[in-house]
N, C-alpha and C positions, 0 to 999 in steps of 0.2 A: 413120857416126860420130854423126849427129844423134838416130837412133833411141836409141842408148845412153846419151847426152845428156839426153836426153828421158827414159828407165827410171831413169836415176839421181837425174834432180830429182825425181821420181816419188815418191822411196822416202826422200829427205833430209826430209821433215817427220815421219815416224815415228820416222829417226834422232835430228831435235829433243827430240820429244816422252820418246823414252827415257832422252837425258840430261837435261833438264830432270828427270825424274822423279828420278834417280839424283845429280845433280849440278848443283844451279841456277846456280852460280858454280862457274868450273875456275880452279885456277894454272894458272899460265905454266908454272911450275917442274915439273908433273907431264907436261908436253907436251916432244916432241923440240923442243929449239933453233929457229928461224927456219921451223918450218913454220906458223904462225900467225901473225898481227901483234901487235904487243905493246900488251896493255890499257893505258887509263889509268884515271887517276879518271873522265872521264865514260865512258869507253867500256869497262866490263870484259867481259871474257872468259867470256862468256856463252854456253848453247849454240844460242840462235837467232846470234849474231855468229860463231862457229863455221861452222854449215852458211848464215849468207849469204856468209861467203867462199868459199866451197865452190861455190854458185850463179855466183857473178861468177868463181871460175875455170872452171867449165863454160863462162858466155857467153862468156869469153873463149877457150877453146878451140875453139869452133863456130864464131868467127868468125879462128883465126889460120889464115893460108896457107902454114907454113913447117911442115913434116914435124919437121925437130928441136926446132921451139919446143912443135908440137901435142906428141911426145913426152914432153918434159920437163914440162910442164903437165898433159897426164897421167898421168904418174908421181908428181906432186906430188896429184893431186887424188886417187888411189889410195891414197894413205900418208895421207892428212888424214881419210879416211874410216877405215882401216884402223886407227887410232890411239885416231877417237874409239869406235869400233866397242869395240875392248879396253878403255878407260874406262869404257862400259858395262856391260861384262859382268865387269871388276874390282869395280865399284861394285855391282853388282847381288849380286856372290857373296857379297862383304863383309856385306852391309847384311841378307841373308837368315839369319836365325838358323835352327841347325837344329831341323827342325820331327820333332821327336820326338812321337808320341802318348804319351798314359799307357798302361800294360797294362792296365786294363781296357777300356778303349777298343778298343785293335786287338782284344782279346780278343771284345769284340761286332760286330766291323765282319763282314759277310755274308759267305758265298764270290762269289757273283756281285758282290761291293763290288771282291774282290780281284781276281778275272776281268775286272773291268770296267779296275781300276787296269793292272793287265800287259798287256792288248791296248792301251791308252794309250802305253803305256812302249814297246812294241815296235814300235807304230805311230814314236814321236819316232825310236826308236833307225832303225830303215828310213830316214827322212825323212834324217836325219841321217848314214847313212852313203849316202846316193846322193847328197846333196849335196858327201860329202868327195869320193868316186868322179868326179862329173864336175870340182871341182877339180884332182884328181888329173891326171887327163885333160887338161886342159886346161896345164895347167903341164908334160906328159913332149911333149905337140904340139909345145910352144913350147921344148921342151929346155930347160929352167929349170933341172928337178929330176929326174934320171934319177936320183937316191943313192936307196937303199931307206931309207938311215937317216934321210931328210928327215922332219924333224915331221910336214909332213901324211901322208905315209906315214906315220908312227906311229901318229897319231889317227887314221887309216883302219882299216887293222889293228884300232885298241883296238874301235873302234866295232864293227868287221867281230863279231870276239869276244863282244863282246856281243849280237848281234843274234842270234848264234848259240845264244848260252847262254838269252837268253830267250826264244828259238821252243824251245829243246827242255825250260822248264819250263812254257811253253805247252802240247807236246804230252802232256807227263807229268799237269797238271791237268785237261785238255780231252779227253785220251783220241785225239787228233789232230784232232780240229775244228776 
């Protein structure tokens, strides 16, 4: 339990630093009900006050002795992550304009530019679908989500599809290399 403890304060200052980028002040009002404490004027809802509550419910779970309390406190510190995680990547998708080239542009960009771009792509999409996979896994162990129609199942799938369609216009440009 400590090791896990440990990996997840690990990785809460990069959590920081992404909403900070994305969101320097959060409402209340965009967050689920009572799983945060409520800002005032000195103390707002900030994402370092975020992930130090975050911190001090870890110490406090490494240090409780009660199997339902440790539970409940992590399932609490699980959805606080999990919340601010989707705030990030709401705020990030938002904020991101589409980045369309001009045509002449793609028109001069090289084959080995676009070669270079699809092995990139197929690389995240891989990445991306072995990390839904061992989610996946990890949630039919625990019999959470046996339904096929589960979201992560679905984004697994999507992913899966994809990874497919761009390995086979990999091999159609690359001739199978």
């Amino acid at each position: 339990m400590s090791s896990l403890a440990a990996d997840l304060l690990a990785r809460l200052p990069e959590l920081e630093w992404k909403l900070s980028q994305c969101c320097p002040v959060m409402s209340i009002q965009s967050l689920p009900p009572g799983l945060f404490s409520k800002p005032d004027e000195l103390h707002p809802l900030t994402p370092k006050r975020c992930v130090d509550e975050i911190k001090a419910d870890l110490h406090q779970l490494t240090t409780t002795k009660s199997q339902r309390a440790a539970q409940f406190l992590g399932n609490k510190i699980l959805q606080k992550i999990n919340v601010l995680v989707h705030v990030t990547q709401l705020k990030t998708n938002q904020s991101k304009p589409a980045r369309q080239r001009p045509f002449g542009l793609r028109a001069l960009s090289t084959r080995q530019q676009w070669l270079n771009d699809q092995k990139e792509r197929l690389a995240h999409l891989m990445a991306q679908e072995q990390a839904l996979s061992r989610a996946w896994e990890a949630m039919t162990v625990q019999k959470r989500a046996l339904d096929i129609g589960h979201p992560l199942h679905q984004q697994w799938c999507d992913v899966k599809r994809q990874v497919s369609l761009a390995q086979e216009e990999w091999v159609r440009a690359t001739g199978g290399s």
